[in-house]
C-alpha positions as CSV (number, residue, x, y, z in Angstrom):
1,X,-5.7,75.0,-95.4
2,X,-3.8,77.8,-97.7
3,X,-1.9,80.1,-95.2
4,X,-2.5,83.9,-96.0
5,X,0.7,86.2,-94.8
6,X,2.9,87.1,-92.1
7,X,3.5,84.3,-89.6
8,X,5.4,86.6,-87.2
9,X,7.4,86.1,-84.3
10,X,7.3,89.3,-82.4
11,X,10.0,90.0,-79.9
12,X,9.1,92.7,-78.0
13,X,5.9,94.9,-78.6
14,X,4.4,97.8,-76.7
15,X,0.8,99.5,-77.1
16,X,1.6,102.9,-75.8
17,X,-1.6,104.7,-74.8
18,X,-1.8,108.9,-74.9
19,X,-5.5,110.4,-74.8
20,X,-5.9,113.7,-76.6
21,X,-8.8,115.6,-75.5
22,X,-11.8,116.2,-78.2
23,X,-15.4,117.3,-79.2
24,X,-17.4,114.7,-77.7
25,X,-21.2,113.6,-78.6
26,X,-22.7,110.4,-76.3
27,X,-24.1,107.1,-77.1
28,X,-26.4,105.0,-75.3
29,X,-25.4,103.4,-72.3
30,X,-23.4,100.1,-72.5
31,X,-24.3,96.8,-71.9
32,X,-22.2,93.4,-72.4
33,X,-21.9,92.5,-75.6
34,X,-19.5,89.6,-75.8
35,X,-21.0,87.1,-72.8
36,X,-19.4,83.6,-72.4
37,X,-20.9,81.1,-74.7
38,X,-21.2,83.7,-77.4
39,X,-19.8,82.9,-81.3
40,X,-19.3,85.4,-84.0
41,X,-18.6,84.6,-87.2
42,X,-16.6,86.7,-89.6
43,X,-16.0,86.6,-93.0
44,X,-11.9,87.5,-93.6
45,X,-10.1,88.9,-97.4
46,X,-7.2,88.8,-98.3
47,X,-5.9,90.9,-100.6
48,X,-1.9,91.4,-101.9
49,X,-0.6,93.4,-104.5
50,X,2.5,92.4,-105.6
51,X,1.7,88.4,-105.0
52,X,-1.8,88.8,-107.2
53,X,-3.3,87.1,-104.7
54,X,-6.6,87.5,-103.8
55,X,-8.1,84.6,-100.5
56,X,-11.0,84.6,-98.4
57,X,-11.9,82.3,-95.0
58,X,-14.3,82.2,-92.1
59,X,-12.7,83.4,-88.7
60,X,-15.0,81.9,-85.6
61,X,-14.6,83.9,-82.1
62,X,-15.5,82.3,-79.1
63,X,-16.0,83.8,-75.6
64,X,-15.0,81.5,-72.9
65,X,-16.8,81.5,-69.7
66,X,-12.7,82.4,-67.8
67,X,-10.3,84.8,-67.4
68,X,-7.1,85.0,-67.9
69,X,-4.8,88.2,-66.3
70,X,-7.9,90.2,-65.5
71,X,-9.3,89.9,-69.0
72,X,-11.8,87.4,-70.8
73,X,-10.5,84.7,-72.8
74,X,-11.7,84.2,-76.7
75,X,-10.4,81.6,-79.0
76,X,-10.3,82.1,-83.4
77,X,-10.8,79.3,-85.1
78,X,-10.2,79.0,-89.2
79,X,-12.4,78.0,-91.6
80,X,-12.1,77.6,-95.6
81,X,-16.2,77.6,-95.7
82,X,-19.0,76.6,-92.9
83,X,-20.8,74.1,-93.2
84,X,-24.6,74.3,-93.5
85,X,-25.7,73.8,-89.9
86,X,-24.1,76.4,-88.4
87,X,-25.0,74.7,-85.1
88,X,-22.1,72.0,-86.3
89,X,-19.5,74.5,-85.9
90,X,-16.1,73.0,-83.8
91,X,-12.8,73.4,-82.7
92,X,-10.4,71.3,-85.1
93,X,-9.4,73.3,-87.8
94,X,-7.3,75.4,-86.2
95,X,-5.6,73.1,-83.9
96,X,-2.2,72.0,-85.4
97,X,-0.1,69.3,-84.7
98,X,1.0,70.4,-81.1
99,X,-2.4,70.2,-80.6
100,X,-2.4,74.4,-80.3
101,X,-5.3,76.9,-80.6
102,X,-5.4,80.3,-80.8
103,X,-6.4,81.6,-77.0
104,X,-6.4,85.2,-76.5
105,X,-8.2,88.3,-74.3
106,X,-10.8,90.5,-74.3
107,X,-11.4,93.2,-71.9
108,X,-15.2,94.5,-71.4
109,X,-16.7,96.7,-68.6
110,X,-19.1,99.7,-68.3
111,X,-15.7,102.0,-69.7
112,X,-14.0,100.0,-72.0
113,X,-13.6,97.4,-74.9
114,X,-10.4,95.8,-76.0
115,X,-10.3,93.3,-78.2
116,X,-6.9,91.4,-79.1
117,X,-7.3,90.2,-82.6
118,X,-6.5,87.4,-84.5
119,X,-2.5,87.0,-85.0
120,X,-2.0,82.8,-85.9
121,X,-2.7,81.0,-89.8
122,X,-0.9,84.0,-91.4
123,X,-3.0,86.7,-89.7
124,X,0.2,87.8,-87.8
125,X,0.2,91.1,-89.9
126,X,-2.7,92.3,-87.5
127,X,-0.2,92.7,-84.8
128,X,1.2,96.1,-86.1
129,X,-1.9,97.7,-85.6
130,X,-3.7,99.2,-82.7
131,X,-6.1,96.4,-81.3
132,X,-10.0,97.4,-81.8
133,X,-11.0,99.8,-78.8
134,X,-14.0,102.0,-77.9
135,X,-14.3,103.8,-75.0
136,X,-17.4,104.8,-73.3
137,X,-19.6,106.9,-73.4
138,X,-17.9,107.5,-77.4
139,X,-17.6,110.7,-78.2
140,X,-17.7,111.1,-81.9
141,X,-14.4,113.6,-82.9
142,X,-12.3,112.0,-79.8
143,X,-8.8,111.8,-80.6
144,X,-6.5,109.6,-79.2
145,X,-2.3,107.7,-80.2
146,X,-1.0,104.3,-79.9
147,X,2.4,103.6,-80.2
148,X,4.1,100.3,-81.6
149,X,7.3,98.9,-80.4
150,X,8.8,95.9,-81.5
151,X,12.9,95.3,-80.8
152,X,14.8,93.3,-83.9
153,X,10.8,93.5,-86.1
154,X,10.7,90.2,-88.6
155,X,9.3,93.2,-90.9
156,X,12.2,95.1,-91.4
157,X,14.8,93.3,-88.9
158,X,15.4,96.2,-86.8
159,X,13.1,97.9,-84.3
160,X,10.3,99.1,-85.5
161,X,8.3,102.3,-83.8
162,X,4.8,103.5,-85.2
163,X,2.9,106.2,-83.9
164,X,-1.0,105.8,-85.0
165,X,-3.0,108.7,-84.5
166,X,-6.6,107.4,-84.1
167,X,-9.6,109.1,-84.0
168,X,-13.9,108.6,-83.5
169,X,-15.0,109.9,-86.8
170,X,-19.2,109.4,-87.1
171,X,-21.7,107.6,-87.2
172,X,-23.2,106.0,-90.5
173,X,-25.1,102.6,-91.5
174,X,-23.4,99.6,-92.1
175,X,-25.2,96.5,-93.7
176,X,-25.7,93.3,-91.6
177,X,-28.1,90.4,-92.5
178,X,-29.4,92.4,-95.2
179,X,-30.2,95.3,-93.0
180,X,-29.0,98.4,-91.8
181,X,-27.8,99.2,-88.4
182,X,-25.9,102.0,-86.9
183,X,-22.0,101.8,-86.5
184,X,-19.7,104.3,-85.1
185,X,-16.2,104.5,-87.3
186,X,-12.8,105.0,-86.4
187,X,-9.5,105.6,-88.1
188,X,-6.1,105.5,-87.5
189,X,-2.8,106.0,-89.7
190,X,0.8,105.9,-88.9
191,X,4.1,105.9,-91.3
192,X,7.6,104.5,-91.0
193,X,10.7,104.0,-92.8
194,X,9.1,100.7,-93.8
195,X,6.0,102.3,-94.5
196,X,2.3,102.8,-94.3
197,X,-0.1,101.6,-91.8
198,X,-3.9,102.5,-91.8
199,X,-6.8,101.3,-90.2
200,X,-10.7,101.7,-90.0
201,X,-13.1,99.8,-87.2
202,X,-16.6,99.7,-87.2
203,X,-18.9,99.2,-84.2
204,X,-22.3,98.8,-83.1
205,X,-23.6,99.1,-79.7
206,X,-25.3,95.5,-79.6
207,X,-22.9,93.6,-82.1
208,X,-19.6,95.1,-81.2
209,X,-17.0,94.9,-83.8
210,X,-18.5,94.3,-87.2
211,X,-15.7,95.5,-89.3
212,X,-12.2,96.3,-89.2
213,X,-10.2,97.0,-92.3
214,X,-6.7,97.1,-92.3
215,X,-3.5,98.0,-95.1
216,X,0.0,97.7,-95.1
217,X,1.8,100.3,-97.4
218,X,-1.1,99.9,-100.2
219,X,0.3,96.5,-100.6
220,X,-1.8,94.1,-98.4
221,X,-5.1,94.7,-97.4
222,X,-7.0,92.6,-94.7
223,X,-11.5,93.2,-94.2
224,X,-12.7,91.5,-91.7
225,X,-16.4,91.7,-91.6
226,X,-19.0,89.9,-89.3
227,X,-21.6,88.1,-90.6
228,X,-23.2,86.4,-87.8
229,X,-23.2,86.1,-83.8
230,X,-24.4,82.4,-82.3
C-alpha cells in the first residue's frame, strides 16, 4: 500500500485545555453514538503541494466492546478500495509485519466526545491538531484553546508549541448517502514559526464525526469524510 505523509515519532505532546465562555444555543439531548460492534467507514484525501501528489484510501473505525485507561478502545484499519460486500470487511491490511494494529481511545458520556484520530500509514500529521471534540449540550458561538506541546518535534527538530483557538460556529447541511442531514461545524487555527495549522470538524448528533478537514501551512491538506456506519 502507497504510504501518504508524516510517519512521526512524537516525543512528548500535551493537549492543553482552557474553556472560554460564549453565546450558547442547545441541541438535542445526547445519546451513544459510537456502541461496541459499530464500523464507520471513511473515505480519506490526500492532497500535497509541493510533491503534486494527489491519494485517496478507505479508513475503517472499529469500536471494541473494552476499555482501556477509562476510555473506549477503536481500531483504523487501511484500505486502497472495499470490496463489494461490505459485510467482507477485515482486519489485515493494516497489520504489518510485527503483526501491529492501530488501537486507540474514544471517550463518550452524556458531556463529552473525544475521539483520538488516526496517526499510523503516514497519517501521523493528524497528531498536531486538536483531536475531534464536542461538548454537550453544544452551544453554537462557544469558544474554547488547545495547546500543542511536543519536546525535540520531527517537524521542525525543536519543540514545537501551538496554541489553536477553536470555536462552535453553526449549523448547516452536510451531504451523506445522497441526503442531507444537519451537522454542527467547528474551527480552529493556530500559527508557529514552522507555520500554519487549521482545522474544520463536522458533526451530527446520530453519526458523530462525519468530516474533519485538516491543512498544514497551505501545503498538505488531509478530508476525511464518512461514508458509511456498519
Amino acid at each position: 500500500m502507497k504510504r501518504l505523509f508524516y510517519n512521526i515519532c512524537i516525543t512528548a505532546i500535551l493537549f492543553i485545555p482552557i474553556r472560554v465562555i460564549a453565546s450558547e444555543i442547545a441541541m438535542g439531548n445526547h445519546d451513544t453514538i459510537y456502541k461496541p460492534g459499530n464500523i464507520f467507514i471513511f473515505e480519506a484525501k490526500v492532497d500535497s503541494v509541493s510533491k503534486n501528489t494527489h491519494y485517496s484510501c478507505y479508513i475503517i473505525m472499529r469500536v471494541l466492546d473494552k476499555e482501556m485507561y477509562h476510555q473506549g478502545v477503536i481500531t483504523y484499519d487501511y484500505y486502497d478500495s472495499l470490496p463489494d460486500d461490505l459485510a467482507a470487511l477485515d482486519s489485515i491490511s493494516s497489520i504489518d509485519q510485527n503483526g501491529f494494529i492501530e488501537t486507540t481511545e474514544i471517550l463518550e458520556n452524556s458531556k463529552l466526545l473525544w475521539i483520538h484520530p488516526p496517526r499510523t500509514q503516514g497519517f501521523g500529521l493528524l497528531q498536531y491538531f486538536p483531536f475531534p471534540e464536542i461538548h454537550y449540550p453544544v452551544k453554537i458561538g462557544k469558544r474554547y484553546k488547545r495547546s500543542f506541546l511536543s519536546f525535540n518535534d520531527p517537524l521542525c527538530q525543536c519543540t514545537l508549541l501551538l496554541r489553536y483557538k477553536m470555536q462552535y460556529l453553526s449549523y448547516s447541511q452536510w451531504k451523506y448517502k445522497n441526503r442531507l442531514i444537519e451537522i454542527c461545524e467547528q474551527s480552529g487555527f493556530a500559527k508557529s514559526k514552522q507555520g500554519s495549522f487549521s482545522v474544520t470538524y463536522r458533526y451530527n448528533e446520530r453519526l458523530g464525526l462525519v468530516e474533519a478537514i485538516y491543512d498544514y501551512n497551505h501545503e498538505v491538506r488531509i478530508q476525511l469524510s464518512l461514508i458509511n456506519v456498519l
